[in-house]
ZADO-1210 file (C-alpha; in nm, 4 decimals, padded with zeros to 6 digits):
<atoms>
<atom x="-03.2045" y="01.6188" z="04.1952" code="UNK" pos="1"/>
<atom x="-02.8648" y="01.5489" z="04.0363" code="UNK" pos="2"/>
<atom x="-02.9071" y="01.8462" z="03.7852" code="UNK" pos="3"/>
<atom x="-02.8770" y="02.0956" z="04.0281" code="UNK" pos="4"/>
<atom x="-02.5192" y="01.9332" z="04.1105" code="UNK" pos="5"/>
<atom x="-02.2679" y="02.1106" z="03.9267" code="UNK" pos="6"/>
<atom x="-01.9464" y="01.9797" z="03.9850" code="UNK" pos="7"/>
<atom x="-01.9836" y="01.6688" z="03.6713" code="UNK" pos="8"/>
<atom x="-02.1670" y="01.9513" z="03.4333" code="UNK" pos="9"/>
<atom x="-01.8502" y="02.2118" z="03.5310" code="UNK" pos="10"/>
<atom x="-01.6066" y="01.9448" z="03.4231" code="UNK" pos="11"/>
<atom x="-01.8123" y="01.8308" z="03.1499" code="UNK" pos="12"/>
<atom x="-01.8179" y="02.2148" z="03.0076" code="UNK" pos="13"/>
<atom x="-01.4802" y="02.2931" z="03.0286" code="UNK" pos="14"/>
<atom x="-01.3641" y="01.9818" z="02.8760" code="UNK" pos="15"/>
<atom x="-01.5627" y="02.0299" z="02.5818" code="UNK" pos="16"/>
<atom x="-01.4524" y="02.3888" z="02.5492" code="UNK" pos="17"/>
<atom x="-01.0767" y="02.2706" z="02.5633" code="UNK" pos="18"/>
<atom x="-01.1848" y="02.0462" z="02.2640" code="UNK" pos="19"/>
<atom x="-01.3250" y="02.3181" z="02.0667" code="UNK" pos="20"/>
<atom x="-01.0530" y="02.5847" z="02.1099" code="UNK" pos="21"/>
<atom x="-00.7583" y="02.3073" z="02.0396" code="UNK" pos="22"/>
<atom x="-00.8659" y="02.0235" z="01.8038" code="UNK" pos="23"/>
<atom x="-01.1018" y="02.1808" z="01.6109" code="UNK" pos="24"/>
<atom x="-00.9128" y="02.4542" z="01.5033" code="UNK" pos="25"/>
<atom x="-00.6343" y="02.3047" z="01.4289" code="UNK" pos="26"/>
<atom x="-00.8436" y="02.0592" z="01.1685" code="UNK" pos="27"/>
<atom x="-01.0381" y="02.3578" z="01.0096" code="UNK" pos="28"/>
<atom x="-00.7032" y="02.5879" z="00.9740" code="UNK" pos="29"/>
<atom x="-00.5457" y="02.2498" z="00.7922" code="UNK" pos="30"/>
<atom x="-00.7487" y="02.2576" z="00.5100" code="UNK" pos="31"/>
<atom x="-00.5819" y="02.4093" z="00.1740" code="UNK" pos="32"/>
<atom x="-00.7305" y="02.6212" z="-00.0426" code="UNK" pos="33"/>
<atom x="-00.7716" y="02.5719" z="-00.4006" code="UNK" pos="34"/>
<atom x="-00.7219" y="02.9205" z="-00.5154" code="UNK" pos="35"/>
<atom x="-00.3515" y="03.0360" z="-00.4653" code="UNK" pos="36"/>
<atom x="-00.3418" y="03.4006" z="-00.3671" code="UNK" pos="37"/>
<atom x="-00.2168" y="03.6207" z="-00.6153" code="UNK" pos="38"/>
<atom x="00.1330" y="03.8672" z="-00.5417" code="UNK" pos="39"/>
<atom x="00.0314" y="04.1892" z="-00.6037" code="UNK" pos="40"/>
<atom x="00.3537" y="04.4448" z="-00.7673" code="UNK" pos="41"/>
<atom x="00.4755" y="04.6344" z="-00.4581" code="UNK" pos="42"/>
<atom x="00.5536" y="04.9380" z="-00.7550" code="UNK" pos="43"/>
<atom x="00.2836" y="05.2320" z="-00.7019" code="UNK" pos="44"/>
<atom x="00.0561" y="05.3284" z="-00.9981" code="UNK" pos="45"/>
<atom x="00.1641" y="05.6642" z="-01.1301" code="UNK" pos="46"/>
<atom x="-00.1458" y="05.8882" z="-01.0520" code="UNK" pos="47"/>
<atom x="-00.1538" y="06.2052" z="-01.2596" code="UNK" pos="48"/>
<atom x="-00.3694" y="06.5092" z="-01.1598" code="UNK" pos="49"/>
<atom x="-00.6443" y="06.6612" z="-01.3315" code="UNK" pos="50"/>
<atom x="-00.5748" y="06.9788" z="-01.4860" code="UNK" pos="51"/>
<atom x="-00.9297" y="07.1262" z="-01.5485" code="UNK" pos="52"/>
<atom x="-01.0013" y="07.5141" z="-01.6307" code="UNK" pos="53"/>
<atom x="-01.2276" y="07.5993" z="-01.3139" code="UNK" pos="54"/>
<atom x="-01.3516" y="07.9299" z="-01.4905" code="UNK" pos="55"/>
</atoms>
């Protein structure tokens, strides 16, 4: 039974692996998106502290 040979399905399998973790990647990371990412200001926000009567 040639299924149960596994030296063509070994080759087969790794070949197609090498395709998926070098081509496809590449194509999907290629693609631009159409929203540009917004710089945030690097200044902090000025936080002031609550000055509540606990009593």
């Amino acid at each position: 039974m040639p299924q149960l040979n596994p030296a063509p399905w070994f080759a087969i399998l790794v070949f197609s692996w090498l395709i998926f973790l070098t081509v496809i990647p590449r194509k999907v990371l290629n693609h631009t998106f159409t929203n540009e990412i917004a710089v945030l200001s690097t200044e902090k926000l000025k936080s002031d502290t609550w000055n509540w009567p606990w009593h």
